[in-house]
Each structure stands twice: as structure tokens, then as C-alpha cells.
C-alpha positions in Angstrom: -46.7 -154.9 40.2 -47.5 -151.6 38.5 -51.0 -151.4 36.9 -51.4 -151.3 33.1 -52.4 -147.7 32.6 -48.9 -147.0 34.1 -46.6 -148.3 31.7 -46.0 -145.8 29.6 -46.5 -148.0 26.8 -49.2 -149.9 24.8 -51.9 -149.2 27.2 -51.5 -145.1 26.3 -51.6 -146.0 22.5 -54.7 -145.6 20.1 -57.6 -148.2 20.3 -61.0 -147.3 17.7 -63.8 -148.9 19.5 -64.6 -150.3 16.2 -60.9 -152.9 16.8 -61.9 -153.6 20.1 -65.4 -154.9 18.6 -63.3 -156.8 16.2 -60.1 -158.3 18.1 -63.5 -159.7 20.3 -64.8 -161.3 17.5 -61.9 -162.8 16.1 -60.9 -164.5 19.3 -64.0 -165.3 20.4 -63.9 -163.3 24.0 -62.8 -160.7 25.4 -59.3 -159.6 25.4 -57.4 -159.8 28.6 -54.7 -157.0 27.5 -54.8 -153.5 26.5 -53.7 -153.4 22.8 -53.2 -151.3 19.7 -53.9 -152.8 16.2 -50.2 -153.0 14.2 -51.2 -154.3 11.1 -54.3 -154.8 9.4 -55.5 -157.5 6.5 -56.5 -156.3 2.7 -60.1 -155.8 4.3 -59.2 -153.3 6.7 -59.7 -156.1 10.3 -56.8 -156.5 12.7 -54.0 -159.1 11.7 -51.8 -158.5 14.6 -52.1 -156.4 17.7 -49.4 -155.5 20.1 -50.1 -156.4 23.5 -49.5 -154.5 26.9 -46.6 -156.9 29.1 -48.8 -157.4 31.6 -53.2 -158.6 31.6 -55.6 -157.3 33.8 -55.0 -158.8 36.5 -51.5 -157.8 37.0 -49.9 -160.8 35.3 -47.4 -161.6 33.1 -48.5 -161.5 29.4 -45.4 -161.8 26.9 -46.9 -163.0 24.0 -46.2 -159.0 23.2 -47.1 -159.7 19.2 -50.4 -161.8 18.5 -51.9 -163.1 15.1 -55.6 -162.2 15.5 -57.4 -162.7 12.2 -59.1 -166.0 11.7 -57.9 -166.9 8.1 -53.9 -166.2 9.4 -54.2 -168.3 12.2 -56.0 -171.1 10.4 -53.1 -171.3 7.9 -50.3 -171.3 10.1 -51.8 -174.0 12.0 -52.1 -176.2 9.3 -48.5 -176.0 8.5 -47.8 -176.4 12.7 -50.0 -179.8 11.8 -47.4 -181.1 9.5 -44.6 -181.0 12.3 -42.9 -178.3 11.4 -42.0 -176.8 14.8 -39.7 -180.0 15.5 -38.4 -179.6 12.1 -37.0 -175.8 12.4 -36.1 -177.1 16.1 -34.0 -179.8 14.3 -32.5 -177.4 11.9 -31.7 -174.8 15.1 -29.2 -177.3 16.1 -28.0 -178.1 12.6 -27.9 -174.6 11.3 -25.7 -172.1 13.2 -26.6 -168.9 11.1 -30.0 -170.1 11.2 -29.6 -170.2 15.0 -27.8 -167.2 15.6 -30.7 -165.2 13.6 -33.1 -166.5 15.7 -30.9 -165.5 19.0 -31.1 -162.1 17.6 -34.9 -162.1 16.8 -35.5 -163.3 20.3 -33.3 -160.6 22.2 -35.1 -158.0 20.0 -38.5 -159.2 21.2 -37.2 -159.0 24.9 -36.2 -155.8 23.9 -39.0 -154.4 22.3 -41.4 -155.7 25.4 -38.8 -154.1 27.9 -39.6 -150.5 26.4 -43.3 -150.4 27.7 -41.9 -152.1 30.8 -38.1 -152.7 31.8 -38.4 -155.9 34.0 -40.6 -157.4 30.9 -37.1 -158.3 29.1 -36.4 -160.9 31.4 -39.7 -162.7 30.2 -37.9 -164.6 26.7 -38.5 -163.7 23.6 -40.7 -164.5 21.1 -43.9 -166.9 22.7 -42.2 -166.4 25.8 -38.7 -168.6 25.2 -35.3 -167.4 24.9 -33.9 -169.9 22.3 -35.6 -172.2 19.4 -38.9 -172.4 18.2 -42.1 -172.6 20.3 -44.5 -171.0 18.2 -45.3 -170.3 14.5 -47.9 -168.0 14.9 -46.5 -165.5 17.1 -43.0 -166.0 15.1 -45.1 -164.7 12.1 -47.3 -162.2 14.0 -43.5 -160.5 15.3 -42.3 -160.1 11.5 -45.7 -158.3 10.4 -45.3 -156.1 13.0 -41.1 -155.0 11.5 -39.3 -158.0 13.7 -36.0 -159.6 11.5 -37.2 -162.7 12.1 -36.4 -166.1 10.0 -39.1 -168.1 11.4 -41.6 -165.3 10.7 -40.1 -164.8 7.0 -40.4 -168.5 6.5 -43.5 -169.0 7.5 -44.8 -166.1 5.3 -43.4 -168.1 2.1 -45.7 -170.8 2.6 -48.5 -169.2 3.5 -49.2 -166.0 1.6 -51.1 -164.2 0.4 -53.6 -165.0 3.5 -56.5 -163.3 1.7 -57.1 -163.8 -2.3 -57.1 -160.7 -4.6 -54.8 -158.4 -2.3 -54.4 -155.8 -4.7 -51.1 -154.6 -6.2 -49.3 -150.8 -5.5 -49.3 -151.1 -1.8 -47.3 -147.9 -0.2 -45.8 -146.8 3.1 -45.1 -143.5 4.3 -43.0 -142.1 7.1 -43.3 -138.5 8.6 -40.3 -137.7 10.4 -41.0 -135.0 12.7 -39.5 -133.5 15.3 -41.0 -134.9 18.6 -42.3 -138.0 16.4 -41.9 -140.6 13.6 -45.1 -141.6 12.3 -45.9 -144.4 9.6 -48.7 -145.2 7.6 -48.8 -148.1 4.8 -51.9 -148.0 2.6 -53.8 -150.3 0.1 -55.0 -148.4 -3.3 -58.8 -148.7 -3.5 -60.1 -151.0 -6.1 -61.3 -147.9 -8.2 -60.3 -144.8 -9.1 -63.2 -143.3 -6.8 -62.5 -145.9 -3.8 -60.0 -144.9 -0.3 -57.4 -146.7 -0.1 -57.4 -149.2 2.8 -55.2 -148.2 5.9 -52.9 -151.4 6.7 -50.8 -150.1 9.8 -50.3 -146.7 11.1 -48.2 -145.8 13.9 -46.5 -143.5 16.3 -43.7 -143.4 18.4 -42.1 -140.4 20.5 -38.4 -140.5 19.0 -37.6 -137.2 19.8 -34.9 -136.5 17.0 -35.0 -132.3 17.4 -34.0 -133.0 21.2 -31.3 -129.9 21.1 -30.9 -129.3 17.9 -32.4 -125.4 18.5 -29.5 -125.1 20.9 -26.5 -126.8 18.7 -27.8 -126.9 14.9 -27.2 -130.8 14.9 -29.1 -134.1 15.4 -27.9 -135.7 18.8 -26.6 -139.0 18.5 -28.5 -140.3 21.4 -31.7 -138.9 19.4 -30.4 -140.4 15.9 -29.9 -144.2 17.2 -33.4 -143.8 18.7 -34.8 -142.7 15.7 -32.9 -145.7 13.5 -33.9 -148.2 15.9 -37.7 -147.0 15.1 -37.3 -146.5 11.1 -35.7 -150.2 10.6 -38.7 -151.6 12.2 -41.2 -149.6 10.0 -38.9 -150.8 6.8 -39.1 -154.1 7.8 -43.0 -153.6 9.2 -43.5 -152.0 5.1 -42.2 -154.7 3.5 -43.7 -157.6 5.0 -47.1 -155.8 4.7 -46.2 -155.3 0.6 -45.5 -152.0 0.2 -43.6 -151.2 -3.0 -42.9 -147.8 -1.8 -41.6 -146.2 1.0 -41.2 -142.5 1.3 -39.9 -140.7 4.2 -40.2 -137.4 4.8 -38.0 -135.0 7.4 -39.6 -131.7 8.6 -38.2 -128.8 11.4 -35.9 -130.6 13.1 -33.4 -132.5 9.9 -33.8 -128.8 8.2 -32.5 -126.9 10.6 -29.8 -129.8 11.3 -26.5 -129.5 9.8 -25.6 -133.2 9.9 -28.7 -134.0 8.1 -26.5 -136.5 6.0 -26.1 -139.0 9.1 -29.8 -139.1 9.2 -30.1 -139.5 5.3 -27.7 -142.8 5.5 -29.8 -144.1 8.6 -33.0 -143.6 6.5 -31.3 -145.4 3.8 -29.9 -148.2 5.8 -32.8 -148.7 7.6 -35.7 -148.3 5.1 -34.0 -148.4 1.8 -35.6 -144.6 1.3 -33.9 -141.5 0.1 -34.8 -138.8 2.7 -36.7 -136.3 1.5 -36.7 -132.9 3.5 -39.1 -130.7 3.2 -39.4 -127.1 3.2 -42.0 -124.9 5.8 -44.4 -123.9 2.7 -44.5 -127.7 1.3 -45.2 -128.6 4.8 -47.9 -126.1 5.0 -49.1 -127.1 1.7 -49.1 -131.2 2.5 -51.0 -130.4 5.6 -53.4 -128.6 4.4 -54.3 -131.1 1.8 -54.5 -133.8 4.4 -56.4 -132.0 7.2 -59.1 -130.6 5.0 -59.5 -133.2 2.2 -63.4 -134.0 1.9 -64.6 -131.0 4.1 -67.5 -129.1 2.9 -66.3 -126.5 0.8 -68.8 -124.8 2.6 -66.9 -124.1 5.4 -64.2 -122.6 3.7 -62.4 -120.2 3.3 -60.0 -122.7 5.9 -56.5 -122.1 8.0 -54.8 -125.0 8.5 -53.0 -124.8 12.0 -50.1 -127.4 12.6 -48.4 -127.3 15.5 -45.4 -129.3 15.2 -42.2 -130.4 17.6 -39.8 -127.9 15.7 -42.8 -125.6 14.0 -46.3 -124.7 13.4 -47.3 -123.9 10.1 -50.1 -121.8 9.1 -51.6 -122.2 5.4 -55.0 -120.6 3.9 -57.4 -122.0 1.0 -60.4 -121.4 0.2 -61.8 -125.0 -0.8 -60.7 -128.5 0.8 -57.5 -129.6 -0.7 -56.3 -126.2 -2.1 -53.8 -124.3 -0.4 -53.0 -121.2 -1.2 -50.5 -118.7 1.4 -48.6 -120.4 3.8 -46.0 -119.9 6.5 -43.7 -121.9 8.8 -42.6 -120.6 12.1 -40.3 -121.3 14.7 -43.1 -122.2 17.5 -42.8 -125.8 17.6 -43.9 -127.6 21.4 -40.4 -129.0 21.3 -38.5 -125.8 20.7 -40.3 -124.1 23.0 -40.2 -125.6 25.7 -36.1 -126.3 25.4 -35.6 -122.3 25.0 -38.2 -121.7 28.3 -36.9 -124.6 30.6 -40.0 -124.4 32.6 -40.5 -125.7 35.9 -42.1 -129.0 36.6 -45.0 -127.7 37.0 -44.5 -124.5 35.1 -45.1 -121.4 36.9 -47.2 -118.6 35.7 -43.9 -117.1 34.3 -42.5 -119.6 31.7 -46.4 -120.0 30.8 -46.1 -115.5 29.6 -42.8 -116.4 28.3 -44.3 -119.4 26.0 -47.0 -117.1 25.3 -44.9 -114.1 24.6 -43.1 -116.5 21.8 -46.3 -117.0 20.4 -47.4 -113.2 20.0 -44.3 -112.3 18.4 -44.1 -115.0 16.0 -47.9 -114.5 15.3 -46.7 -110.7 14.3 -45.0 -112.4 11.6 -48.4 -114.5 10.3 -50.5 -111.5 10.1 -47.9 -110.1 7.9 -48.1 -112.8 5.4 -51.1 -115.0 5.7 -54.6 -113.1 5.1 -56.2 -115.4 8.6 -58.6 -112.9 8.6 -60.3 -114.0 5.6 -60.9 -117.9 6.9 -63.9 -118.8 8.3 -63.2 -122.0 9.7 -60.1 -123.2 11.5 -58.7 -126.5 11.6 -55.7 -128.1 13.9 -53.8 -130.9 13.0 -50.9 -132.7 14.9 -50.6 -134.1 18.3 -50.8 -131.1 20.7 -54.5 -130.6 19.5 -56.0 -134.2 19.0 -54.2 -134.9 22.4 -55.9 -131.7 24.4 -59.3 -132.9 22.8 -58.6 -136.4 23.9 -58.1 -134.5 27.1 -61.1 -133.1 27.2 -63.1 -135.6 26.6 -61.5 -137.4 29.1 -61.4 -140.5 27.2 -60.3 -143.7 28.9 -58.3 -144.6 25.8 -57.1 -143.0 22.5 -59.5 -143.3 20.3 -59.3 -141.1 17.2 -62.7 -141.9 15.4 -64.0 -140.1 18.6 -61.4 -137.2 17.9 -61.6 -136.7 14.1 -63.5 -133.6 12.4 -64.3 -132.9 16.2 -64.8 -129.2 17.0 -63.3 -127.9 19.9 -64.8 -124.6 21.4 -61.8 -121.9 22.7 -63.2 -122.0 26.1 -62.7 -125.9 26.9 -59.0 -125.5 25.1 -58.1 -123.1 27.6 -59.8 -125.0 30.4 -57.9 -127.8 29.3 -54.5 -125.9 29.3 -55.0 -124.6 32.2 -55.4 -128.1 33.4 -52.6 -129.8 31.9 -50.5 -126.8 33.2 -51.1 -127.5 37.3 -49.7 -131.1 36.3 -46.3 -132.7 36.6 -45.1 -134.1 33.3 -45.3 -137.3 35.3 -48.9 -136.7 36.3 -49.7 -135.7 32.5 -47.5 -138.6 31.1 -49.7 -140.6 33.2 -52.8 -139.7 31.8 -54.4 -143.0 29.4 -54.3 -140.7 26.3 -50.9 -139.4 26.4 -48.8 -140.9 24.0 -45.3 -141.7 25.9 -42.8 -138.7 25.7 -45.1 -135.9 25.0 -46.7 -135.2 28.8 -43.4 -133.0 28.9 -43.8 -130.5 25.7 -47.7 -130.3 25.5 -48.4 -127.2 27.6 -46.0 -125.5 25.1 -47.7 -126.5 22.1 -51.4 -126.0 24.2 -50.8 -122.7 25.0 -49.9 -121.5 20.8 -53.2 -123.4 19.6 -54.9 -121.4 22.5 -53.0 -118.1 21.9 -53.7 -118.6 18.1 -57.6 -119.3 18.8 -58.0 -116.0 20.9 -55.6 -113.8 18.5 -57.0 -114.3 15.0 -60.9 -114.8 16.5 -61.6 -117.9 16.3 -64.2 -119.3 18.9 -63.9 -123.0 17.8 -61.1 -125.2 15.7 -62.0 -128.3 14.0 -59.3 -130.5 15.0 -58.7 -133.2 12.3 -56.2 -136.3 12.4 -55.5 -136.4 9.4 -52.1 -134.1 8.0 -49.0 -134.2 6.3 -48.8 -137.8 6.7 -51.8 -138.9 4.8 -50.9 -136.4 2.2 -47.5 -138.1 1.8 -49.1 -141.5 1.4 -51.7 -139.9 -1.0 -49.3 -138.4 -3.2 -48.0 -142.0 -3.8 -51.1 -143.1 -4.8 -51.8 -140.6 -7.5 -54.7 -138.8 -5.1 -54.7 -135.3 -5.7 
């Protein structure tokens, strides 16, 4: 059986040491699984993590969706007590839409398991069984985390709100990139001075630009992909509260010209109108995100965000402020679908990706005064992943990774390393999230091209961007 780490899956997907510390203290050991938090309570502790398929010890595990905080579990149980599992097992036999829901729910659960691992879908559904009810907790746990499930859904109407005083104006955004579709759904703070409270934020490699460089459309392989992803974030929103969802499309829907088909999936799936946004308001949104709260000190700032379809470059003087800005066509995605390099590249496709770079960078010195900036920060994937990298962290951890600087010399060193790997060999690596071993060398070398071109001997890299800013605006934070 293949270890953990090789999956592909949860076990390459973000862990803060602070969860682990938690998830240990809510179940009272330690766990047996790698895991990522999914959802989090009003208080900001883990409500449900999603599990690797397989513990430790090379076992099955297929409770893939788990309740973890103490209050949740407490609840359900009492409603378990009342006999309420032999009751919906009753009504599975007297209820064929009921029934037919819950088919679905349980194929979907197979299915969602049998992405981190393909022989994993033959392990049931949710708790492990391929038809009725054997569980209320993970049932509940599965619709937190965006499953359509009716045993979740009816479990949640007799026992929320878990926590008293959850506060009102909860919001979810989606950023649509690219290489990736990220969500994050927020709590406002309980004063106008207060952060909101993060509640889920997640990741997944969708790769909806895949071709469109070549053919000026979104693939339809790429689009069902992508839908499959956004429905479970719609449904992951709403059971989490949020009265908003906003998504947001970047390189890859603007340069499409079926971006309709992806505005009616977006509005299927999520119940969203698709926003796409321009290069400058890109710029602009991740600017605001990446520097928000930095010592103005530090300033003047360039933003650098190097994107699946893009990178955007955007100046300011003080945090939050931007001020010039420009979108470009070097995006890790783009790149490395016009250079076709070789597996691992050779020296030439790594001059041609850097040839890309210099002439686009021609382009940036013509409109964006980088010369005035004192401190630069990167946002995005390609750098938090080459610090992560670096550091050669065991897992994903990005309180280790945010407002981090990394010096010009170990960015190279850790091109230069991630170019003598395979993409299998890179994909492999614990803090690689799964499709992006294959385009980071292209977006490594423009963050390392940019460092040595405009001067700068360091980059803060930050993790927060465009998405952040997106939730933010929702909130009222300017």
C-alpha cells in the first residue's frame, strides 16, 4: 500500500501547528491521519477536518470527513440517544427520494475519497457504508464540508447554532484563477476594529486556463472540473452561513471567449454572478491584501503576483494603497504551455522561460516606477510554495510562511533545485499542493528573474492576496 505522503492528496495540503495542537486536544490523542482543517467554529477551532484515506500505519481510514469540536459532537450525540439512526433507517425504506438522495450523497463521498486515492472509492461512502444511515456525526461533518447531503442537512436543523451568539454577515469568497480556485468564508469581527474570524479556506488545483493561451477558450474537460469544485464551496458557504458569495475570475475567463459557459456554471453551482476582473483591479486587490498591516515603514512596496495566466506588478507607497499597476502575460501556466519543457527541463526551455520574462519585464519598467520601492513583496503560490521549499517543511504550514523574507540567493538555490526534478519527484514533495509540481519552475524562475532585474536582494513573501481582499471588500474593510 502506498504511504501517505504519496497520495497526492490531503497529506500535501496546509496544517498550522496551532490545528494540530487543537484537533489533539479536542479528541483527546493524537491523530492517527494526516489532515487539513475544512471548516472552523465561530471561535476560530477546527469543526471538521478532512482526513488522508489511509492512517499511519498503512490502513484503511474512510471516515474521510470528521466532526472534531467537542460542543458539535456532544449535540449530535444527544439526538443519536433518542434513536434517531433506526428512525432515518426506517424512513430509508419508506422514502424513496429520501433514499435516492442519500445513494447520491454516498457515491459522492466515495468519490471525493477516490481523488486523493483511486482504490479508496471502493471503501462506502459516508462512515464507511454504501447505503442507509450509520452515522450522524460524520453525515453532518460531510455537509459542513459542501457534501448534498439530507442526513447532514437534517441533522443541522435540530442542532444549530452549535455555539451561542454566532454573529450575523458571514461571507464567502471565491478566487477563480487560472491554475487554482480558492475559497475563503469569513466571520465579521464583533467590532468595527476587530478581524474577522477565518471559517474555511481552501485550495484546489482545477486548472481552468489549461489551453486557453493556445485556443482562446475554457476546455470543457477544465470547466466540469472546475464546477465540480465550485458546487462544493456553494454548498460548503452555505452550511457555514455565509450570506454572500462572491466569485471572482482572473487571466484565464478574461482571455476566454466562452466565458458565458463559466458564468452559468458559477451561477448553477454557487448562485454567484461571476465577476471578472480586469489586470489593474487585480493588481490593485492584491496589493491591498498582500500588504494590509505592514509597517508603512517599509514602504514604498511592489506587490509581485505571480499567477497561472499572469503576474501583476503594482506600486504604493503605504500598506493598502495602490497606486501604478500592470498585468502581464507571464503566468506559470502560460508559460510553461508555450515552452513545453522537458521533464526535467533542460537548460534550454529554462533561457527560453527566462527570455519571456526579460521581455515582458521591458514592458514593467516602462510603466511601473519599481525603482522607487524599497521593499518587495510576492504573493500567490509559486512563492509561498518555493519558501515552503526551502524550508523544507515536512508539511504546509503557512503561519511558518507568512510575512517571511526570502533572500535572492536561497530563491535561486531553490529553483535550481526544483529544476533537476521530475514533476513527479516535485509533485512528491509534502508541500506541493497536487497539480502544481508541473508549472512551478516556470513561475520560480519570473520571481527569480524579477528579484535580480529590478534589485531586489530579498522579497517578503506574504499569503495573503487578492483573495482576502475580495472577502474584505464584503465586509466593508477598506
Amino acid at each position: 500500500m502506498e504511504e501517505p505522503g504519496k497520495l497526492g492528496g490531503v497529506a500535501q495540503r496546509e496544517l498550522r501547528a496551532a490545528d494540530l495542537e487543537a484537533v489533539r486536544e479536542q479528541i483527546g490523542r493524537d491523530p492517527t491521519t494526516a489532515f487539513t482543517v475544512v471548516a472552523r467554529c465561530s471561535g476560530g477551532h477546527p469543526l471538521v477536518i478532512r482526513n488522508a484515506p489511509i492512517d499511519a500505519n498503512g490502513e484503511p481510514f474512510p471516515t474521510t470527513f470528521w466532526l472534531t469540536c467537542p460542543d458539535a459532537v456532544k449535540a449530535i450525540a444527544r439526538v443519536e440517544s433518542e434513536g434517531w439512526i433506526a428512525k432515518l433507517n426506517d424512513r430509508v425504506h419508506e422514502d424513496e427520494a429520501f433514499d435516492e438522495a442519500l445513494e447520491a450523497a454516498h457515491r459522492a463521498y466515495a468519490d471525493e475519497r477516490a481523488e486523493e486515492w483511486d482504490a479508496a472509492r471502493s471503501w462506502g461512502g459516508v462512515a464507511g457504508t454504501r447505503t442507509g444511515v450509520k452515522c450522524l456525526h460524520a453525515h453532518y461533518a460531510y455537509r459542513l464540508a459542501g457534501g448534498d447531503d439530507p442526513v447532514g442537512a437534517w441533522v443541522a436543523e435540530r442542532i444549530e447554532p452549535i455555539h451561542p451568539g454566532q454573529r450575523p454577515g458571514r461571507v464567502a469568497a471565491v478566487d477563480q484563477g487560472t491554475n487554482s480556485s480558492r475559497l475563503l468564508i469569513v466571520e465579521p469581527g464583533a467590532g468595527p476594529d476587530d478581524p474577522p474570524t477565518e471559517l474555511a479556506r481552501d485550495m484546489v488545483i482545477t486548472r481552468l486556463g489549461q489551453g486557453v493561451d493556445r485556443t482562446g477558450a475554457l476546455d470543457a474537460e477544465a470547466l466540469a472540473r472546475t464546477a465540480l469544485v465550485l458546487g462544493r464551496y456553494g454548498r460548503r458557504a452555505r452550511a457555514l452561513g455565509a450570506e454572500t458569495i462572491r466569485v471572482a475570475a482572473t487571466s484565464a475567463v478574461r482571455d476566454a471567449a466562452n466565458r458565458d459557459r463559466f458564468a452559468d456554471i458559477v451561477r448553477i453551482q454557487t448562485g454567484a454572478t461571476l465577476e471578472v476582473i480586469d489586470g489593474e483591479r487585480e493588481a490593485g486587490l492584491s496589493f491591498l491584501g498582500a500588504t494590509h498591516g505592514l509597517d508603512p515603514a517599509l514602504g514604498p512596496f511592489v506587490v509581485m503576483d505571480i499567477g497561472g495566466g499572469s503576474t501583476e506588478f503594482v506600486t504604493g507607497a503605504l500598506p493598502g494603497a495602490a497606486e501604478r499597476a500592470i498585468s502581464t502575460q507571464l503566468g506559470s501556466v502560460r508559460q510553461t504551455e508555450r515552452v513545453a519543457p522537458s521533464d526535467p527541463p533542460t537548460p534550454e526551455d529554462l533561457a527560453a522561460f527566462e527570455r519571456a520574462a526579460a521581455a515582458a519585464f521591458d514592458d514593467v519598467e516602462r510603466t511601473v516606477p519599481l525603482g522607487d520601492a524599497r521593499t518587495l513583496v510576492s504573493c500567490a503560490g509559486t512563492a509561498t510554495t518555493m519558501l515552503a521549499v526551502h524550508l523544507r517543511l515536512e508539511r504546509y504550514d503557512p503561519d511558518r510562511i507568512h510575512r517571511r523574507w526570502f533572500s535572492v540567493e536561497d530563491a535561486e538555490e531553490t529553483l535550481l533545485r526544483l529544476a533537476r526534478m521530475t514533476n513527479a519527484d516535485r509533485g512528491a514533495l509534502p508541500v506541493m499542493a497536487p497539480g502544481r509540481g508541473d508549472v512551478i519552475v516556470a513561475g520560480a524562475v519570473v520571481l527569480v528573474a524579477a528579484m535580480r532585474r529590478f534589485g531586489f536582494d530579498r522579497t517578503l513573501v506574504s499569503e495573503t492576496d487578492i483573495l482576502d481582499s475580495l472577502a474584505a471588500e464584503l465586509l466593508g474593510i477598506r
